[in-house]
Residue, then its C-alpha position, 0 to 999 in steps of 0.5 A: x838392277x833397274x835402269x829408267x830412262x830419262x831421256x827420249x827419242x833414238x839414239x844408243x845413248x840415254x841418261x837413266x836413273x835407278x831405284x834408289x836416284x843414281x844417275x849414269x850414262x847408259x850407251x848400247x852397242x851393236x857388234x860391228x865387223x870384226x868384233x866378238x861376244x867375247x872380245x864386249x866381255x873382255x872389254x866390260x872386265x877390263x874397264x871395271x878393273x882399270x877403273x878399280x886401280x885408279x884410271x880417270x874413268x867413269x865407274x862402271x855400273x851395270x852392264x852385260x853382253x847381248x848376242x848382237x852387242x853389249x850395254x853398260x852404264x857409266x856414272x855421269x860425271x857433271x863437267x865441262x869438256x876440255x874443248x869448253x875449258x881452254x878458251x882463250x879468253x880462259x887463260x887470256x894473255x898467260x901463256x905459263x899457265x896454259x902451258x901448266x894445264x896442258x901439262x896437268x892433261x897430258x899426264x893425269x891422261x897419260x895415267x889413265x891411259x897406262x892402267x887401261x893399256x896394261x889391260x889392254x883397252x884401246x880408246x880409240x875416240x880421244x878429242x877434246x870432248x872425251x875429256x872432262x876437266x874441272x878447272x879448281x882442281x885442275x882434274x881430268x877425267x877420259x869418258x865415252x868408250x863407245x869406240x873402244x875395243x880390246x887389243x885383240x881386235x887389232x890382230x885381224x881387224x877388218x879392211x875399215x876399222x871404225x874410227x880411221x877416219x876420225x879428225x883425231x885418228x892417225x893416218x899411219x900407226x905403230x901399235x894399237x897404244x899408239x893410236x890413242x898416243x897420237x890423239x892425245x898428242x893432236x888433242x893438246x895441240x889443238x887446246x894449245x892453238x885453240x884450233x877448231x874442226x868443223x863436225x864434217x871435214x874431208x881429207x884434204x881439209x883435216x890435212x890442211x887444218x893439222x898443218x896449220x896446227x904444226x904451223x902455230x906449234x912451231x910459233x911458239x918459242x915460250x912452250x916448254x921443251x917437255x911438251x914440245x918433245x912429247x908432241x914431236x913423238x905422238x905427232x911423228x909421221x914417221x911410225x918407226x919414230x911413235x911412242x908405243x906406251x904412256x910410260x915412255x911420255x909420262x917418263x919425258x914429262x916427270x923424270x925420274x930423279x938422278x941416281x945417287x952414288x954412295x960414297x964408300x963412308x956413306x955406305x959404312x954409316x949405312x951398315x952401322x946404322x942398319x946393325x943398330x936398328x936390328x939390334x933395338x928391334x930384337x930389344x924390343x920384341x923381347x921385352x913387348x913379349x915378356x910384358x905380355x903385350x902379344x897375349x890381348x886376344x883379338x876381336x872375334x871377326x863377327x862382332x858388329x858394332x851398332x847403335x839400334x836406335x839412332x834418330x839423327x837430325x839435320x846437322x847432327x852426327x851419330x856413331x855406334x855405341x862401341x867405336x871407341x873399340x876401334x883405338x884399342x889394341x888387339x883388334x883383328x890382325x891389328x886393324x881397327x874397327x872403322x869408325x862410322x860417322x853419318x851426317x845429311x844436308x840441313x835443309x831438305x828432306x833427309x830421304x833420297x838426299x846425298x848423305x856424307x857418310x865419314x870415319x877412320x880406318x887403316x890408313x890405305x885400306x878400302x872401305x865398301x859401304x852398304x845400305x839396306x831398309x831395315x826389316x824382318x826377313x830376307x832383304x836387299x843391301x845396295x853398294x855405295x861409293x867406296x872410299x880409301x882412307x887417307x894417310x891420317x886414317x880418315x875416309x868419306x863419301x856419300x850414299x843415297x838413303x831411301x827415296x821420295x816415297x819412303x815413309x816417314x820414320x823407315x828405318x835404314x842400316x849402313x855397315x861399312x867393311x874393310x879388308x875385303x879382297x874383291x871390290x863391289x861395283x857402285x850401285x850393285x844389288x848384294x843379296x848376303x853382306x860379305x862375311x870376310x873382313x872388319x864391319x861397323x854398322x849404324x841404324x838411322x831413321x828415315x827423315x821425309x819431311x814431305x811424309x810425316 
C-alpha cells in the first residue's frame, strides 16, 4: 500500500494518507544501541496482536523492518491529550469528579497496559501527552510507541537506555513493567496537582518538581484511599516495594467481590435443581430429534447473498435480496447470515466519504468488512474497520468508498464476513477474499456528484 505524506519538513514523523483517504501516523525508527532486527519485528506483531485483543491503542496499518530500523503507520486519533483535558478550570472546585476521572485513566491504561505486558511490549515514554481522552465518553486511548521496546531488550541493555532520563522514567526500577507502572503513577499525579514541567529540566529540578508533587499528594485528604494506594505503590523508592504487573493495580482499583460460602441446604438446592435441568434437557432433545428439527440442512458455506443492481440515494438504505435467510433456522453450524445494511451522509458526495455500513450477526462474533471496485478480471479488495457485534446481535462501522476521481455511477461491492479465524489489519490490500467463513455482499453505485 501507498503512503503519501501530508506533512513537510524533517523529522521521523509524518501524517500520511493513502489511496483510498485514510489517514495515520507514520513514524521511522533508526535501530538504536542495544536493539535487533528481530526484536522491531517482534515489537511490530506484538502491537497488532495487542491492539486485536482489546488495548487502547492505535490500529496499526502498515509497517515493515528495514535493515537499519523499521516504519509503521499508526491510525491518527483526533483527541486532546490528557495534559489538555485536567485543566483546572476543566473540573473547577469538584474535587469528586476529578478524582472520578482520574480513576477512569488509571484503569482503561492499567488494561491496555496488561494486554501489551502479556506480549511483553514495554511502553517506556508514558506522560501526559501519550494519553488521548475524550471527555463525553470519558475513554482513553495510550499512543506513540516511538520509545517502545520488547521485554527482550532489558536482558542486556545497554549502559544508557533511551528513555532514563525522561521527566516521567524511574530513577530505580524493579522489572521492565514497572517502569511503565511508575510513569503511570507520576502521570496521575501530575494531572491531580496539575503540575507542570518545563520541556528541558535538569536532575535537581525533576527532583524538586517530584517533591513538590508528593507534597501536594499528601495535601489532600478527600482523595480516594484507592488511588492514594496505587500512587504510594508506583511511586515506592524503594523498588522491592514497586508493583510488577497491571493486575496487581487493576486489582486495588476493582476488587474482585467476596467469596460466597454456601451453606449446606443451599448446596442441596443446588443439586436438585441441577438433577432437574439435566432431566428437561434430555426431554427435550429427545423430542427436537423425533421432530425432525436437526434434519434442515445447513447452508451451503458458498453461498453469497447479493443484490446486483443497488442504486442507493442519500439517506436511503439497501440490503441484499436474500437476508432475510439470515432469521431462518439451519444456517451453517447454527450461525446466521450477517445481514448488511449500507447508508452515506445526506449532504455530499457519496464517493470518498465515511459511509455507515451496519447489520446483525452472532452476537460476539467479529465482522471484517471489504471493499472492492467492481469489474471484469482480476481486482483488489481493501479491508475496512471491523466490528463486533453486540449483545442484541447488531454491529457497525464505516468504509471508505472510492475517491474524489471515481467516475460517476462506478460500481462498488462490499462483503461482510464473519467467522474468520485470523484478523485483517484496517487499510490492508486482499488480493483473494478469504474462502472460510459466513459472507453477505451488497453492490452500490458510486454517487460523485462533482462527476456526473
Amino acid at each position: 500500500m501507498t503512503w503519501h505524506r501530508k506533512t513537510e519538513g524533517g523529522g521521523n514523523v509524518h501524517i500520511v494518507r493513502n489511496d483510498l483517504g485514510v489517514e495515520g501516523i507514520k513514524k521511522t525508527h533508526q535501530l538504536r544501541k542495544g536493539e535487533t532486527i528481530e526484536q522491531c519485528q517482534k515489537l511490530l506483531s506484538a502491537l497488532r496482536t495487542a491492539h486485536s485483543e482489546g488495548a487502547a491503542i492505535p490500529n496499526i496499518f502498515d509497517g515493515d523492518v528495514e535493515k537499519d530500523g523499521y516504519w509503521m503507520v499508526m491510525e491518527r486519533i483526533p483527541l486532546q491529550h490528557a495534559g489538555l483535558v485536567f485543566k483546572p478550570s476543566s473540573h473547577g472546585a469538584n474535587s469528586a469528579e476529578l478524582y472520578g476521572s482520574i480513576r477512569h485513566l488509571l484503569v482503561q491504561i492499567l488494561r491496555t497496559l496488561e494486554i501489551l505486558h502479556r506480549y511483553e511490549i514495554i511502553h517506556q515514554d508514558i506522560k501526559p501527552e501519550n494519553i488521548l481522552c475524550d471527555p463525553v465518553s470519558q475513554e482513553y486511548f495510550l499512543i506513540d510507541f516511538g520509545e517502545s521496546k520488547t521485554k527482550e531488550y532489558y536482558l542486556d541493555p545497554p549502559d544508557t537506555i533511551p528513555g532514563r532520563n525522561s521527566i516521567y522514567a524511574p530513577t530505580e526500577y524493579r522489572t521492565p513493567e514497572s517502569w511503565d507502572l511508575y510513569s503511570l503513577g507520576l502521570t496521575a499525579a501530575v494531572l491531580l496537582t496539575h503540575t507542570k514541567f518545563s520541556r528541558v529540566v535538569n536532575p535537581a529540578e525533576v527532583s524538586t518538581k517530584r517533591l513538590s508533587i508528593f507534597q501536594k499528594l499528601k495535601q489532600m485528604p478527600g482523595l480516594p484511599t484507592d488511588i492514594r494506594q496505587v500512587l504510594d505503590r508506583t511511586l515506592a523508592v524503594d523498588v522491592r516495594e514497586q508493583p510488577v504487573s497491571a493486575r496487581e493495580l487493576l486489582d486495588i482499583l476493582e476488587p474482585p467481590p467476596p467469596e460466597r460460602t454456601l451453606s449446606f441446604l443451599q448446596k442441596l438446592t443446588l443439586v436438585v435443581l441441577l438433577l432437574v435441568a439435566m432431566t428437561s434437557l434430555t426431554y427435550f432433545s429427545f423430542f427436537n430429534n423425533a421432530s425432525g428439527v436437526d434434519n434442515i440442512p445447513a447452508q451451503p458455506l458458498d453461498k453469497v447473498v447479493t443484490d446486483t443492481n443497488v442504486q442507493v440515494q442519500p439517506g436511503e438504505q439497501r440490503s441484499g435480496q436474500d437476508n432475510t435467510q439470515a432469521e431462518k433456522p439451519g444456517n451453517i453450524a447454527g450461525k446466521r447470515t450477517p445481514v448488511l445494511h449500507i447508508e452515506h451522509p445526506t449532504a455530499g458526495q457519496f464517493c470518498a466519504e465515511i459511509n455507515t455500513v451496519r447489520g446483525k450477526a452472532m452476537p460476539g462474533s467479529r465482522v471484517e468488512v471489504f471493499v472492492s471496485e467492481k469489474k471484469d478480471g482480476g481486482r483488489t479488495w481493501y479491508a475496512q474497520k471491523a466490528a463486533i457485534s453486540r449483545q442484541d446481535s447488531t454491529w457497525e462501522t464505516a468504509v471508505h468508498i472510492g475517491g474524489n476521481k471515481t467516475e460517476h455511477g462506478t460500481e462498488f461491492e462490499i462483503v461482510v464476513i464473519t467467522g474468520l479465524s485470523d484478523t485483517i489489519a484496517y487499510g490492508t490490500q486482499v488480493e483473494n477474499l478469504p474462502e472460510k467463513g459466513i459472507r453477505n455482499t451488497v453492490v452500490v453505485k458510486c454517487r460523485n456528484i462533482d462527476r456526473q
